[in-house]
C-alpha positions as CSV (number, residue, x, y, z in Angstrom):
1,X,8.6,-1.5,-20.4
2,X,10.2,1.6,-21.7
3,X,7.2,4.3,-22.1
4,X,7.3,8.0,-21.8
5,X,5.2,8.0,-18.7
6,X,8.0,5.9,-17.0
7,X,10.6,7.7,-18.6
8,X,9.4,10.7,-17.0
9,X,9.2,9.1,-13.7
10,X,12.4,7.7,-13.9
11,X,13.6,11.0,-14.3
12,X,11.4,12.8,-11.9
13,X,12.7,10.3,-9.2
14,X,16.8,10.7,-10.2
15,X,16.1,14.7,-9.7
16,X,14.3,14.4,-6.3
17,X,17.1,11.9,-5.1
18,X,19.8,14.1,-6.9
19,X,18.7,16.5,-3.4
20,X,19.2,13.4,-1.0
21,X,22.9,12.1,-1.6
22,X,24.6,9.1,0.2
23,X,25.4,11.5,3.0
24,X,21.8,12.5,3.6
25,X,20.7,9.0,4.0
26,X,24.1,7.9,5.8
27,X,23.3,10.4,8.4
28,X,19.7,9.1,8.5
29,X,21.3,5.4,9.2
30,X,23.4,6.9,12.0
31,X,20.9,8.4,13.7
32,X,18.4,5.6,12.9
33,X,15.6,8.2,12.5
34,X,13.1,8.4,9.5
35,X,14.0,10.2,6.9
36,X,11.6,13.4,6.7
37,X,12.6,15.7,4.4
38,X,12.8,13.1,1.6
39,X,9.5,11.5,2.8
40,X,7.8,15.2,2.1
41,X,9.1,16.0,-0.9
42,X,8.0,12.5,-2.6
43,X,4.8,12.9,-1.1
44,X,4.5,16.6,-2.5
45,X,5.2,14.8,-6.3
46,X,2.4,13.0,-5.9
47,X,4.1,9.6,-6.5
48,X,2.8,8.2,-3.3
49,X,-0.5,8.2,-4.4
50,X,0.6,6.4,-7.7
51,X,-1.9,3.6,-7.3
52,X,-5.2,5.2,-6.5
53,X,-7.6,5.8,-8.8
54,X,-8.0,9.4,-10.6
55,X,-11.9,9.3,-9.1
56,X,-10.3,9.4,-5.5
57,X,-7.7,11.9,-6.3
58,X,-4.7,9.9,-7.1
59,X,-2.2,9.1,-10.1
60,X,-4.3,5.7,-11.3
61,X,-1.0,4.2,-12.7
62,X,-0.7,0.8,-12.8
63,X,2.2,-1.5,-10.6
64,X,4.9,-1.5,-13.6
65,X,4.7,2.4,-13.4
66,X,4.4,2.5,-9.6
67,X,7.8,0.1,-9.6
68,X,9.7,2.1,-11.4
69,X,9.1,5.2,-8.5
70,X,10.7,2.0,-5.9
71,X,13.0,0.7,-7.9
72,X,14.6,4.2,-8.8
73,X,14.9,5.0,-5.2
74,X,16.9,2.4,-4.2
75,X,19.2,2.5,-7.7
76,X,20.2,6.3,-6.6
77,X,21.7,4.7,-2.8
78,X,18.1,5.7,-0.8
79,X,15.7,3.2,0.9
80,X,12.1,3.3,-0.5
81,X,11.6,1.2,3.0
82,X,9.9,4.6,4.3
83,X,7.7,5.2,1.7
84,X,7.0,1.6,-0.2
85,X,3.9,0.8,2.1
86,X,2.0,4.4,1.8
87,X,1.8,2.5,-2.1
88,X,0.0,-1.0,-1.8
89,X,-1.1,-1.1,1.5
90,X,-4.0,1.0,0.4
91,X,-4.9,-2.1,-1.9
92,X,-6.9,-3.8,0.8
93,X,-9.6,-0.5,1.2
94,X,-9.4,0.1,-2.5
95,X,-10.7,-3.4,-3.5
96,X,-12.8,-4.1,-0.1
97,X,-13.6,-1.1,1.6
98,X,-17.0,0.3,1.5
99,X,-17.6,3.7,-0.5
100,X,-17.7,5.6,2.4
101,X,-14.5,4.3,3.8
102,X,-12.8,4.7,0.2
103,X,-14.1,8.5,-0.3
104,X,-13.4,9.3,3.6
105,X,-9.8,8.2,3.2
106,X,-8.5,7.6,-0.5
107,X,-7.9,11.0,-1.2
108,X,-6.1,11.9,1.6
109,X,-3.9,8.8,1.0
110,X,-3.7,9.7,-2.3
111,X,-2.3,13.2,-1.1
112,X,-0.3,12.4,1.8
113,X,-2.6,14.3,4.0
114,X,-2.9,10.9,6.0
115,X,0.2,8.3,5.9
116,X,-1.6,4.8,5.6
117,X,2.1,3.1,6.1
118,X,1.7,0.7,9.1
119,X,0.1,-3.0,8.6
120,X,-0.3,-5.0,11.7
121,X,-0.3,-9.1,11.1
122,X,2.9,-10.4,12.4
123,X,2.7,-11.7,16.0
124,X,5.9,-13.3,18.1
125,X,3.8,-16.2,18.3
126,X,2.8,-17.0,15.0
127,X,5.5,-15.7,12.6
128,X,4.9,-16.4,9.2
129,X,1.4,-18.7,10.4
130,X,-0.7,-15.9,10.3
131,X,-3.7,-18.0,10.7
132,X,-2.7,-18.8,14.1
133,X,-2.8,-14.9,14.9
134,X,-3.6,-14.1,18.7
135,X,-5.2,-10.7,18.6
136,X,-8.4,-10.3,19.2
137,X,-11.3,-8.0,18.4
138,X,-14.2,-8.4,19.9
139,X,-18.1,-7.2,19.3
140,X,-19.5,-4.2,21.3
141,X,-22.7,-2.5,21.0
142,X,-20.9,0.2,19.1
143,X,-17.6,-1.0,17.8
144,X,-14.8,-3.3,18.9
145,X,-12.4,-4.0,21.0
146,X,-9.3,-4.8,20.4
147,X,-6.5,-7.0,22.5
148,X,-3.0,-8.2,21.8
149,X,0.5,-8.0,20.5
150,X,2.1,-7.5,16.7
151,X,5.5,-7.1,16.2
152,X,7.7,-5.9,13.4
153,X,5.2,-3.1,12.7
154,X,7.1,-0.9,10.8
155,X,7.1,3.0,10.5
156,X,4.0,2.9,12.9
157,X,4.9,5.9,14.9
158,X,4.9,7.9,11.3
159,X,1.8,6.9,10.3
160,X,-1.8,8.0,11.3
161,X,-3.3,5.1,10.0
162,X,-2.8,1.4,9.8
163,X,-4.4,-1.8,8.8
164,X,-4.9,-4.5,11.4
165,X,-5.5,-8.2,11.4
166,X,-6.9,-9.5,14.3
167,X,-9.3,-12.6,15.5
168,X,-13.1,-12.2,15.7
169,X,-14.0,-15.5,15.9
170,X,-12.1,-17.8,18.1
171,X,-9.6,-20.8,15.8
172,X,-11.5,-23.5,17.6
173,X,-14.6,-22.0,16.4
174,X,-13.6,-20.8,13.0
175,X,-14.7,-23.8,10.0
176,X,-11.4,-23.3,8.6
177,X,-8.0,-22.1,10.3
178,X,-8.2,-18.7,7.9
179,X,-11.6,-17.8,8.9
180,X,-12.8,-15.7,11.6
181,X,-9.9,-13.2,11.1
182,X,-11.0,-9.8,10.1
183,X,-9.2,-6.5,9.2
184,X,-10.1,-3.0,10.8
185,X,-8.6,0.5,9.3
186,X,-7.5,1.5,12.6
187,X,-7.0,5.7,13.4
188,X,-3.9,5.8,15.4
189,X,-4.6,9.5,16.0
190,X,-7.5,8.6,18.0
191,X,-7.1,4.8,19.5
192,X,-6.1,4.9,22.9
193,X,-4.3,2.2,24.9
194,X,-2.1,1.3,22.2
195,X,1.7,0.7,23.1
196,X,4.2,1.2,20.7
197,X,8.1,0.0,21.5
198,X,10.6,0.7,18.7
199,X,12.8,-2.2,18.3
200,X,16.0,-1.5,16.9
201,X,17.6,-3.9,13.9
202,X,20.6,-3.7,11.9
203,X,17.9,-1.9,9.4
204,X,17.2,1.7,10.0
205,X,13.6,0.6,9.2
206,X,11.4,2.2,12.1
207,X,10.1,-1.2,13.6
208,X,7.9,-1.8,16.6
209,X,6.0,-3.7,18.9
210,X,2.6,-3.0,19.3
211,X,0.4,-3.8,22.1
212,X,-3.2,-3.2,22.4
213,X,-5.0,-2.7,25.9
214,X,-8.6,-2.8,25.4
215,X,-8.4,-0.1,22.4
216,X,-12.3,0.7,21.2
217,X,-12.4,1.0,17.6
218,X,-16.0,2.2,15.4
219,X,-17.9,-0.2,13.9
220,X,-16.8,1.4,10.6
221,X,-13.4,0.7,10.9
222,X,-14.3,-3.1,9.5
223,X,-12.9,-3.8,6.1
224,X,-15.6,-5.7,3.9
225,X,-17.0,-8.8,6.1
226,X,-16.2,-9.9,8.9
227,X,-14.5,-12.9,9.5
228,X,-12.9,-12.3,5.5
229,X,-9.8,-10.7,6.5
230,X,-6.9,-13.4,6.0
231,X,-8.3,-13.6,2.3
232,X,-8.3,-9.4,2.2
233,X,-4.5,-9.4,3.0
234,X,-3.8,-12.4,0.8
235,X,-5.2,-10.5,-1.9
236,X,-2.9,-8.0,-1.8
237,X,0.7,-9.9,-1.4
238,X,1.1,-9.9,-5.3
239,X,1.3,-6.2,-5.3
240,X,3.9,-5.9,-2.4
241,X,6.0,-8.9,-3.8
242,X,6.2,-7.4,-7.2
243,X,7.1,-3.5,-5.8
244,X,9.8,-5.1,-3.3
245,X,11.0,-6.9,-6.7
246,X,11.1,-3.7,-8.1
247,X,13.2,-2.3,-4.8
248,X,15.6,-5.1,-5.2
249,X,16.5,-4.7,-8.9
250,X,17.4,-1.2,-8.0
251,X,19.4,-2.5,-5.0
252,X,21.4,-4.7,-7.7
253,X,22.2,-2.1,-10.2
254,X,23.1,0.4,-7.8
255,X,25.8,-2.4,-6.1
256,X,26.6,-3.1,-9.6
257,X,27.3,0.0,-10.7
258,X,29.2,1.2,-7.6
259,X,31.5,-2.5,-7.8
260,X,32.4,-1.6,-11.4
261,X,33.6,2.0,-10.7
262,X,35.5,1.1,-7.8
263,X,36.8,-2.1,-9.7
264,X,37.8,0.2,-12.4
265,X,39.4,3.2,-10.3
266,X,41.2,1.3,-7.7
267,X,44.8,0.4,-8.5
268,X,47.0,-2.7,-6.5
269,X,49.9,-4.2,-7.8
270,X,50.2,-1.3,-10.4
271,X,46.8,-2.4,-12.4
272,X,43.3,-1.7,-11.7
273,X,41.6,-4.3,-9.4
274,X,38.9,-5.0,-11.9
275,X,41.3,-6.3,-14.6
276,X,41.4,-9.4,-12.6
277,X,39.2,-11.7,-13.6
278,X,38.4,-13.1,-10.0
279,X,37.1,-9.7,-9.3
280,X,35.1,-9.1,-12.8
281,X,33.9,-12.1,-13.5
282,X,31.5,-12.2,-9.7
283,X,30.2,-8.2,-11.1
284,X,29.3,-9.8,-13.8
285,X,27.8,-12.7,-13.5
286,X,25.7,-10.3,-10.6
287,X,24.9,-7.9,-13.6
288,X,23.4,-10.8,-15.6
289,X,21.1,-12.0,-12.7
290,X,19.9,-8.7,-11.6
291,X,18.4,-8.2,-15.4
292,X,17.3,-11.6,-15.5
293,X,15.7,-11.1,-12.5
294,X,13.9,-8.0,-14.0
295,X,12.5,-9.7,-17.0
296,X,10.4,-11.8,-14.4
297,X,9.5,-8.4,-13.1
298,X,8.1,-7.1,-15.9
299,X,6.2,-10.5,-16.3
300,X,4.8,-10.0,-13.3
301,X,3.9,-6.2,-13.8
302,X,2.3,-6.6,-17.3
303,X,0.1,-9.7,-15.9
304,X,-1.2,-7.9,-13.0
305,X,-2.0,-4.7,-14.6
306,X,-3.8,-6.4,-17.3
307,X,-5.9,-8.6,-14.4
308,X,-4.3,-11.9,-15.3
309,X,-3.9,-14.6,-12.3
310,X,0.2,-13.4,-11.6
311,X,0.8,-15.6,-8.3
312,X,3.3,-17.6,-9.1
313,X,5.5,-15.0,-11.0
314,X,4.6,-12.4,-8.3
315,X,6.6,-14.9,-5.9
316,X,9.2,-15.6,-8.6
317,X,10.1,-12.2,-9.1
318,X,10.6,-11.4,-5.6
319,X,12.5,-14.7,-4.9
320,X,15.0,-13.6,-8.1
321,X,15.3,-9.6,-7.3
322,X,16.1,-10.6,-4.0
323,X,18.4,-13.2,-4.5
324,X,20.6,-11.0,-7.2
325,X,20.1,-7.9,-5.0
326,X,22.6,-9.9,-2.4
327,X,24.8,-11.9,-5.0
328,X,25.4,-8.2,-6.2
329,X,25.9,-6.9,-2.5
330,X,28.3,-9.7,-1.8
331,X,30.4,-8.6,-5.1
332,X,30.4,-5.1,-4.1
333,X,31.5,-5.8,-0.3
334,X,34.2,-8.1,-1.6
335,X,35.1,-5.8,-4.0
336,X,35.9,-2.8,-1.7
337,X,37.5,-5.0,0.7
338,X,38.2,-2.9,3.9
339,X,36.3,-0.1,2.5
340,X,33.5,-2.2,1.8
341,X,32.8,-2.2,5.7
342,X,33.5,2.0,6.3
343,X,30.3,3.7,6.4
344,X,31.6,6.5,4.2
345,X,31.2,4.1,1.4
346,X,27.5,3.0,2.1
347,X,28.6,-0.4,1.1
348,X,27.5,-1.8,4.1
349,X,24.3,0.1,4.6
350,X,22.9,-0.4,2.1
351,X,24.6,-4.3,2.2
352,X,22.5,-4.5,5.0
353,X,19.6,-3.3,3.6
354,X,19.2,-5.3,0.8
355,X,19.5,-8.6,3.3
356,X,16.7,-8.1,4.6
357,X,14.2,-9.0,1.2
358,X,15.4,-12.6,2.1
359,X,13.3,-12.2,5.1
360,X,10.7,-10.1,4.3
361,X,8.1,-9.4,3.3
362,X,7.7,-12.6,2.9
363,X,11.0,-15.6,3.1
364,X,12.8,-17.1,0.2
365,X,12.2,-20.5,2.1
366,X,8.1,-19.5,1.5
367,X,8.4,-18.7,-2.0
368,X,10.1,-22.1,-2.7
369,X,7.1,-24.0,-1.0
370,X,4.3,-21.8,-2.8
371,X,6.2,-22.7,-6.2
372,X,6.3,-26.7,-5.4
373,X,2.9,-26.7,-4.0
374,X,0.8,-24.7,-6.3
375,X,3.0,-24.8,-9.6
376,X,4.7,-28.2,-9.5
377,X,1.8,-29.9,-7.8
378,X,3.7,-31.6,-5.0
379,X,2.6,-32.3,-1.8
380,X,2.0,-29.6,0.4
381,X,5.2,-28.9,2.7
382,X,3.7,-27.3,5.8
């Protein structure tokens, strides 16, 4: 847990945010635009390329490294939101992408020469059911064509790439629900007829809408086999749920830390707040969870770098980081009091931020029925 590589990184990543204070990214929120500058100068470290291999030009780390990089983003007051997907979402061309696709793009990933940072499932119409996805792709003589609607896409209109899950093979037709959906790398550069409407949410996270009006894509832009792509995507959900883990602890520790000091420093009633029990005792009892919550983490890390089956404490550490990430939020806010809610605090950006791992990527609600259908053997729920 503790080596000199992540050591390093640790440190590497406390220097570069050391450049982008609370104001930077309080500015950022304001203006709800994507954060640039700080976007560059990871990407120039090379951290964003963490994940891919050294033969296609990256760092070949493995997830518990690549979580530190997330986690120490988010401990220093930032949002690794922005950056977070140019990590994993690679995962699905890595592990089923042809050669050729993985030497034509890996190493500009790997670089930051191409942002790979948009992933298109989620549809208003299916939600969560992605099996019951709407989008279409359909054969040509020479590619595809594509048709439909994803929402929630985020950082699309930063990104010159992005994955997309759509239907070639109609539900009805399909043996199972999950087959028949394929995934296409998708050159946003070069597609025409796609629509992008920004959506704005209490999260400065650069979401969309996305429609597609007959967009022609290559043949080549298929990901393994057709009709394989629901499994692709699955495949790759243990990497996100451990990183957004990862994202959460550092969420805790830097509410944590920031409840203590002001628990400490501010003086009613002639006594520091944070002598009172009913104010220490909730920090607290938030500090224990958060590190709890990281041991699963590193259970989860150590299992899927060594290849083991990680599943169910993929899922468990993202259901515990998230869940202490807000008990710690809550403390803070209630903590500050008034203050709590002034933006010159952050409090309540990054309050707000850290809500939204109850949602996404994947719900709370989700996780539970994963763990009581495929650990405790009980009946499946939905």
């Amino acid at each position: 847990m503790s080596t000199e590589l992540r050591r390093d990184l640790r440190q590497l990543i406390d220097r570069i945010c050391g450049d982008y204070p609370d104001a930077y990214w309080r500015e950022v929120d304001a203006e709800r635009r994507y954060p640039e500058e700080f976007v560059d100068a990871l990407t120039g470290t090379g951290c964003l390329g963490a994940l891919v291999p050294e033969t296609y030009g990256g760092l070949g780390l493995g997830i518990g490294d690549a979580s530190v990089i997330l986690e120490g983003i988010n401990a220093n007051g930032g949002n690794a939101g922005p950056v977070h997907a140019q990590l994993y979402t690679m995962g699905s061309l890595l592990r089923h992408g042809s050669e050729e696709q993985k030497e034509r793009y890996l190493p500009s990933i790997a670089s930051g020469e191409l942002r790979l940072q948009a992933f298109g499932v989620t549809e208003p119409s299916a939600g969560t059911d992605t099996t019951s996805i709407r989008t279409t792709a359909t054969r040509t003589d020479d590619g595809y064509v594509v048709n439909g609607q994803k929402v929630f896409i985020s950082r699309v209109q930063h990104s010159d790439l992005m994955l997309l899950l759509a239907r070639t093979t109609p539900q009805e037709s399909a043996a199972k629900k999950s087959d028949g959906i394929s995934l296409f790398l998708i050159d946003l550069r070069e597609a025409e007829g796609v629509d992008l409407r920004p959506i704005r949410t209490m999260v400065n996270h650069e979401t969309n809408e996305v429609f597609f009006d007959n967009v022609h894509i290559p043949a080549d832009s298929l990901i393994g086999e057709e009709g394989r792509g629901f499994r692709y995507v699955l495949d790759g959900m243990n990497a996100e749920r451990i990183l957004i883990a990862a994202e959460c602890i550092g969420d805790g520790r830097w509410f944590v830390r920031r409840a203590a000091q002001y628990g400490s420093e501010r003086v009613v009633f002639d006594r520091p707040i944070g002598q009172n029990q009913g104010v220490q005792f909730p920090i607290a009892k938030a500090h224990v969870h958060v590190e709890a919550a990281d041991l699963m983490r590193w259970r989860a890390c150590d299992l899927f770098d060594e290849g083991e089956a990680c599943g169910a404490e993929a899922n468990m550490a993202k259901l515990l980081a998230a869940d202490a990430s807000w008990e710690a939020a809550n403390a803070a806010l209630q903590t500050h009091g008034g203050y709590g809610f002034a933006a010159e605090y952050d409090i309540e950006r990054k309050f707000r931020e850290t809500r939204l791992y109850q949602v996404a990527p994947v719900s709370t609600n989700l996780i539970l029925s994963y763990i009581g259908q495929h650990v405790l053997k009980m009946p499946r729920s939905f």
